[in-house]
PyMOL commands that place a pseudoatom at each C-alpha (Angstrom):
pseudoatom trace, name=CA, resn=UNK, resi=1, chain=A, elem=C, hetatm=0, pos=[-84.164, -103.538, 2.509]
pseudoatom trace, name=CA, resn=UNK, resi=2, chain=A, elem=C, hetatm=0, pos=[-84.841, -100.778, 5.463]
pseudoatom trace, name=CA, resn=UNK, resi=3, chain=A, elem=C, hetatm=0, pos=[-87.429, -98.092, 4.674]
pseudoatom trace, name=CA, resn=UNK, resi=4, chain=A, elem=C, hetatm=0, pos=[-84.316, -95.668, 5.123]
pseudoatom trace, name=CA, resn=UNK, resi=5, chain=A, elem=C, hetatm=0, pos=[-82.211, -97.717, 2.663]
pseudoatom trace, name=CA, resn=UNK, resi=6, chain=A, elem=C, hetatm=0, pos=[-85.033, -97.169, 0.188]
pseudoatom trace, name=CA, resn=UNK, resi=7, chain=A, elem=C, hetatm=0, pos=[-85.439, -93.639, 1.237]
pseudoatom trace, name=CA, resn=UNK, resi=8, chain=A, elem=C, hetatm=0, pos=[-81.617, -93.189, 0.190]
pseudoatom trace, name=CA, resn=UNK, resi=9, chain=A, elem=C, hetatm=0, pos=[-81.778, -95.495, -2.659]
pseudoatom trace, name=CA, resn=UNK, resi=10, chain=A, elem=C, hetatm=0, pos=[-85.400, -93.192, -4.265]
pseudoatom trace, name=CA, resn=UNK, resi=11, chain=A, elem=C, hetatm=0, pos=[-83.165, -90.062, -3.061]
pseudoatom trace, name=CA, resn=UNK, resi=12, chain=A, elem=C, hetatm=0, pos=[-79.866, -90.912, -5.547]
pseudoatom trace, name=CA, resn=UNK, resi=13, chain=A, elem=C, hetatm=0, pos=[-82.312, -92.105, -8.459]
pseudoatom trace, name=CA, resn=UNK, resi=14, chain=A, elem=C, hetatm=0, pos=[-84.151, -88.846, -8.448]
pseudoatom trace, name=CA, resn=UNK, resi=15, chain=A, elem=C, hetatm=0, pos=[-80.810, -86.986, -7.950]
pseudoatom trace, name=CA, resn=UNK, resi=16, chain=A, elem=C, hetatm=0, pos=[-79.471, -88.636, -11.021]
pseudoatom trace, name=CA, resn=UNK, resi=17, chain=A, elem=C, hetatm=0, pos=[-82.452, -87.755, -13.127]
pseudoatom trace, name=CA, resn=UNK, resi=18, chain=A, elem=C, hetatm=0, pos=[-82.189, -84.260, -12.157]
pseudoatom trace, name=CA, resn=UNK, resi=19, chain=A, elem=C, hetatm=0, pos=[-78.224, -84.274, -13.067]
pseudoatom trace, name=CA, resn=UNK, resi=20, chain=A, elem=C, hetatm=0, pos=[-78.857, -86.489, -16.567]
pseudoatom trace, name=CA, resn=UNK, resi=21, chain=A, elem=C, hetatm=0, pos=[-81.266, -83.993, -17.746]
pseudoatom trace, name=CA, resn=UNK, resi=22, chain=A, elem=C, hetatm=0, pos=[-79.145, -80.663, -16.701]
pseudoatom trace, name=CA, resn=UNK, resi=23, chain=A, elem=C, hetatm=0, pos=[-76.518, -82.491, -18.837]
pseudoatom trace, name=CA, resn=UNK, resi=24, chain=A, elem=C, hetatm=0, pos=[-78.664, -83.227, -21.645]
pseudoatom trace, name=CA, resn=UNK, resi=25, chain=A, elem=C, hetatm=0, pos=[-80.054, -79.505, -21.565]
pseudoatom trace, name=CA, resn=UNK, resi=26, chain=A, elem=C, hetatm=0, pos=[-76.577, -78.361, -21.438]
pseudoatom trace, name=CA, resn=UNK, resi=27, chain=A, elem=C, hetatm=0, pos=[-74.906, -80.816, -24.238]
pseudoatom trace, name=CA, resn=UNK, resi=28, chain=A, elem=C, hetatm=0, pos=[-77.159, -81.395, -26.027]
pseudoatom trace, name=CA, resn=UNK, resi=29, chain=A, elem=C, hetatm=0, pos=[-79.183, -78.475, -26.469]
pseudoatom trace, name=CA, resn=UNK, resi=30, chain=A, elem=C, hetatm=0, pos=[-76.351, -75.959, -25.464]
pseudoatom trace, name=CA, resn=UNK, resi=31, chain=A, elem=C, hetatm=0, pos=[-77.887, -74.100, -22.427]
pseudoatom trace, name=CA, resn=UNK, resi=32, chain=A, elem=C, hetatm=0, pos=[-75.664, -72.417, -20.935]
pseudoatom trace, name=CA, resn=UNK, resi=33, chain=A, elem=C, hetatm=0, pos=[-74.545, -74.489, -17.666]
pseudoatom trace, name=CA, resn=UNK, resi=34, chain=A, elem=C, hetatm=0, pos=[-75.309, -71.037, -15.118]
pseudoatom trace, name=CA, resn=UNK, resi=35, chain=A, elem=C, hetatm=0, pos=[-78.775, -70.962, -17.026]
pseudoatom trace, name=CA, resn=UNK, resi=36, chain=A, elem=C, hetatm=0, pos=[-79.438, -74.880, -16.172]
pseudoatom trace, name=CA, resn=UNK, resi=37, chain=A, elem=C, hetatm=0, pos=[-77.905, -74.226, -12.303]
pseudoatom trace, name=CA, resn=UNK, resi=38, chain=A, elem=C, hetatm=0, pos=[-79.987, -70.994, -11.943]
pseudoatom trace, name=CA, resn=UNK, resi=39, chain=A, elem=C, hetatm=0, pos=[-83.502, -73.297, -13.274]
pseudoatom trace, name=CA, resn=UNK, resi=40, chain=A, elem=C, hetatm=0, pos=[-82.805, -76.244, -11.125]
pseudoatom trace, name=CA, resn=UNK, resi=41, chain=A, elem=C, hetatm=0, pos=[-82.443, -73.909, -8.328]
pseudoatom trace, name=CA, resn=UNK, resi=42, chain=A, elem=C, hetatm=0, pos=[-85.585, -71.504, -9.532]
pseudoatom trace, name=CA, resn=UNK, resi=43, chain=A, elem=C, hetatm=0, pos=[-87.777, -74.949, -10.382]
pseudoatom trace, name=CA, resn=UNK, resi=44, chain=A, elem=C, hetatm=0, pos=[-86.270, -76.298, -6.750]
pseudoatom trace, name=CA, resn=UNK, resi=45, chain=A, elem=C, hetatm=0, pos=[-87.451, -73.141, -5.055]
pseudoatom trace, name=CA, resn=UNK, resi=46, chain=A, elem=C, hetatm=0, pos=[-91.298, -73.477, -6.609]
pseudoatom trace, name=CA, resn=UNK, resi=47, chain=A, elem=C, hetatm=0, pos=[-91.387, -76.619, -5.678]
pseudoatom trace, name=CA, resn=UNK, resi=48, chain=A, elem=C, hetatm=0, pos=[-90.342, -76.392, -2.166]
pseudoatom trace, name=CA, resn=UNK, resi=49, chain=A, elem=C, hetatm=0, pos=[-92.987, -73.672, -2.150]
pseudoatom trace, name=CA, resn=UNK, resi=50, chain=A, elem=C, hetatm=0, pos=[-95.489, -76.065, -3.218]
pseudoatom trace, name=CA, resn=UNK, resi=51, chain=A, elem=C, hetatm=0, pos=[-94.394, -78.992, -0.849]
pseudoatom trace, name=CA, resn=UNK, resi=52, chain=A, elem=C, hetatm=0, pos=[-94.832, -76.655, 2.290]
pseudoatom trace, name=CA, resn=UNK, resi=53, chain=A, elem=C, hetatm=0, pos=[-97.789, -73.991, 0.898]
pseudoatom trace, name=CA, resn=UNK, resi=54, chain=A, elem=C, hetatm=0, pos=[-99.478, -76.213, -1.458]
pseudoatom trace, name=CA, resn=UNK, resi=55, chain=A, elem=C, hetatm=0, pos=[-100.993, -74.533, -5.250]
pseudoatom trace, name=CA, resn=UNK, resi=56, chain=A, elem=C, hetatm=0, pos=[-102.420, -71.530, -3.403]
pseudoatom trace, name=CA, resn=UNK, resi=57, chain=A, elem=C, hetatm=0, pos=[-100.133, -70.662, -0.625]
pseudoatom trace, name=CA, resn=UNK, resi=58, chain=A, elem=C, hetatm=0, pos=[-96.554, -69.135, -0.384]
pseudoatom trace, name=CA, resn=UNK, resi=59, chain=A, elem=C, hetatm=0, pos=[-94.054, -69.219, 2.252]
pseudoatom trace, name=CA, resn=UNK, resi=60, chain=A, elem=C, hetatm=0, pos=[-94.097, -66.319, 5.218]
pseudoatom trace, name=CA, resn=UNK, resi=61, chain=A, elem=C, hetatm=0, pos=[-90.078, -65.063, 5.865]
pseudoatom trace, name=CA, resn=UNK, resi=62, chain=A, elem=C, hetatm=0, pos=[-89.784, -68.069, 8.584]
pseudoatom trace, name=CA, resn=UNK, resi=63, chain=A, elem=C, hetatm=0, pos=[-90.230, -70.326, 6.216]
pseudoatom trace, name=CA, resn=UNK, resi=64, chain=A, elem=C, hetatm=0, pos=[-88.290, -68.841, 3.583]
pseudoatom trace, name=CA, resn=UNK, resi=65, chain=A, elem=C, hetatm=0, pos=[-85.416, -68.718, 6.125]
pseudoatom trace, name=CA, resn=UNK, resi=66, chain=A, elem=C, hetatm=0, pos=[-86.091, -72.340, 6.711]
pseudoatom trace, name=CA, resn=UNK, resi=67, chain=A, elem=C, hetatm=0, pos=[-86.078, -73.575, 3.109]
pseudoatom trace, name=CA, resn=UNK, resi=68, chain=A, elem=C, hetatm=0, pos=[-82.948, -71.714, 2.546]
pseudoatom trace, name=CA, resn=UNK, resi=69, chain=A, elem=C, hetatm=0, pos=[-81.753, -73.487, 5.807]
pseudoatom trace, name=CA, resn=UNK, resi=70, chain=A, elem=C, hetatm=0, pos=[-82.147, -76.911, 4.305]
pseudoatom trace, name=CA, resn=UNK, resi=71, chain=A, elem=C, hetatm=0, pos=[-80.557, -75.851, 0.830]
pseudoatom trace, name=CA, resn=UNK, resi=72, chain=A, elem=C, hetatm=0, pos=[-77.741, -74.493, 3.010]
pseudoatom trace, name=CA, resn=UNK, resi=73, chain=A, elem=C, hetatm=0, pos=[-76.684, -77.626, 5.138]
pseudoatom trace, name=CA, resn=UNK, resi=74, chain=A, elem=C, hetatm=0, pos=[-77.179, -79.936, 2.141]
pseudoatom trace, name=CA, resn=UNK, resi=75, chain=A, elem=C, hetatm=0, pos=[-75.273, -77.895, -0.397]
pseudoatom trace, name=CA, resn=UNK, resi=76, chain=A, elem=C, hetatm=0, pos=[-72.477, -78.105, 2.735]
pseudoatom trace, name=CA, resn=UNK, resi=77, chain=A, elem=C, hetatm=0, pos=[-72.519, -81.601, 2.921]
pseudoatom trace, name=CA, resn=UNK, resi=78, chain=A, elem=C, hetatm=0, pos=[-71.828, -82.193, -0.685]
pseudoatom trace, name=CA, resn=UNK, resi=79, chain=A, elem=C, hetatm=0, pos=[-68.827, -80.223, -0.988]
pseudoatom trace, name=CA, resn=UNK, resi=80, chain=A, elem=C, hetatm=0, pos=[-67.406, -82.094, 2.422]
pseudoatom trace, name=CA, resn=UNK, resi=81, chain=A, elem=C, hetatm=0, pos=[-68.654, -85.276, -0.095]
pseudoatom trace, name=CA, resn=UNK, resi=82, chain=A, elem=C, hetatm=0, pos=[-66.686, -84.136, -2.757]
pseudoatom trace, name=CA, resn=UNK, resi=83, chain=A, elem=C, hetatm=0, pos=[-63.848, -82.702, -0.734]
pseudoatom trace, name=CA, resn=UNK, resi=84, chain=A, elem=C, hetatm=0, pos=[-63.928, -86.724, 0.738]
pseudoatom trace, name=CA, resn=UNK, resi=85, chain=A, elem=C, hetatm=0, pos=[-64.342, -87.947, -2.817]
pseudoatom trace, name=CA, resn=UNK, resi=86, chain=A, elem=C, hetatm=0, pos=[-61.135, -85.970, -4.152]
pseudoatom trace, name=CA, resn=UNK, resi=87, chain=A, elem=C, hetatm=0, pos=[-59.204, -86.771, -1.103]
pseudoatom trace, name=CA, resn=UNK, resi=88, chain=A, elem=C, hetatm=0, pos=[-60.291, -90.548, -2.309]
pseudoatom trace, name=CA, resn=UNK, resi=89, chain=A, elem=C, hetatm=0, pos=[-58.730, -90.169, -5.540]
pseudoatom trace, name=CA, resn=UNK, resi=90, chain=A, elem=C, hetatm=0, pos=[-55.355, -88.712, -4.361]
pseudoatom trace, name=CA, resn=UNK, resi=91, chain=A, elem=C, hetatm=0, pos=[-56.623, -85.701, -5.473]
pseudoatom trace, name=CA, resn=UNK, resi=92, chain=A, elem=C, hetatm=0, pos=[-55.725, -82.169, -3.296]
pseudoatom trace, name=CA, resn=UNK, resi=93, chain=A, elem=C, hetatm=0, pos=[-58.818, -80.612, -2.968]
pseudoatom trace, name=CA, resn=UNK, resi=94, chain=A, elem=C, hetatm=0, pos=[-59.260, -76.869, -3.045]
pseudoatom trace, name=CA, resn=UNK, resi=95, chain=A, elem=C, hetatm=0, pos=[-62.190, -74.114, -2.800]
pseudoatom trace, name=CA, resn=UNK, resi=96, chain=A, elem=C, hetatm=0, pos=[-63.027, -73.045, -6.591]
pseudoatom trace, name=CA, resn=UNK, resi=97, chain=A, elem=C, hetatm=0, pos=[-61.500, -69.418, -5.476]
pseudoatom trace, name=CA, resn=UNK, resi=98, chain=A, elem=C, hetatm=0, pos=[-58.044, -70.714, -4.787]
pseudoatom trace, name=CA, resn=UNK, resi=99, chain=A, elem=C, hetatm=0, pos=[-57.879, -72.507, -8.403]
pseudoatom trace, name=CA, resn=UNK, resi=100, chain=A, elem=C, hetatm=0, pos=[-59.061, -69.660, -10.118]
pseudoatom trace, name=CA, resn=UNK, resi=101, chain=A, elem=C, hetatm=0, pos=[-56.490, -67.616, -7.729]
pseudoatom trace, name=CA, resn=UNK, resi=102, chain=A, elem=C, hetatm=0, pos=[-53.313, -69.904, -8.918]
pseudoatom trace, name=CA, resn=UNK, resi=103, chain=A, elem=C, hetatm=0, pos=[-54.580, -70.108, -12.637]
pseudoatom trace, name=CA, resn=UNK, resi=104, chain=A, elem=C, hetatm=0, pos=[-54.632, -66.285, -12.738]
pseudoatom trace, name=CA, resn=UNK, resi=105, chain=A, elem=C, hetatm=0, pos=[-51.208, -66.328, -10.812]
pseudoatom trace, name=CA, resn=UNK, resi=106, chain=A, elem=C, hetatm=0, pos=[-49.498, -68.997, -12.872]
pseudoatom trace, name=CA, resn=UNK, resi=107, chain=A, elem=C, hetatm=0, pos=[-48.676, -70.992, -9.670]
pseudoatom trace, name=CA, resn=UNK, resi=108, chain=A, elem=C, hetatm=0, pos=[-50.460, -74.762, -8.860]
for i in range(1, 108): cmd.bond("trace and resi %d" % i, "trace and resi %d" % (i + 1))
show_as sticks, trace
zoom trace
């Protein structure tokens, strides 16, 4: 197996750890699922912090904007993932605000 097939294989495990627990804080122990988005993302940010500043360091505005970057091109290539996924499953696939538009509406 290639280093980058490992790289992608160590990337999906960890992925799935992070998911299995959100879902165990949120069934389980009934956190609220914007609570357990807005700690993955607050626990995410410290940790990126740490990655690039280390325990006694922060990040300047460059590397905020940098950070936020990252977050910003991967959170875009999931949805085109799941947009590919739905697409997959004969599914139409439609931005969140357009469902909640035609539930409101009555129309689908």
């Amino acid at each position: 197996m290639s280093d980058n097939q490992q790289q992608i294989e160590a990337h999906a495990k960890a992925t799935d750890q992070f998911i299995q627990l959100a879902n165990r804080m949120a069934n389980e122990e009934g956190v609220d699922i914007k609570m357990v988005s807005a700690a993955l993302m607050a626990a995410s940010g410290v940790y990126a912090t740490f990655m690039a500043a280390g325990n006694q360091g922060f990040l300047a505005p460059g590397g905020v904007e940098r950070v936020a970057e990252v977050y910003k091109r991967n959170l875009s290539y999931i949805q085109e993932r799941k947009k590919a996924e739905l697409k997959d499953q004969g599914l139409e696939a439609k931005p969140v605000g357009q469902i909640q538009a035609e539930a409101e509406s009555g129309t689908h």
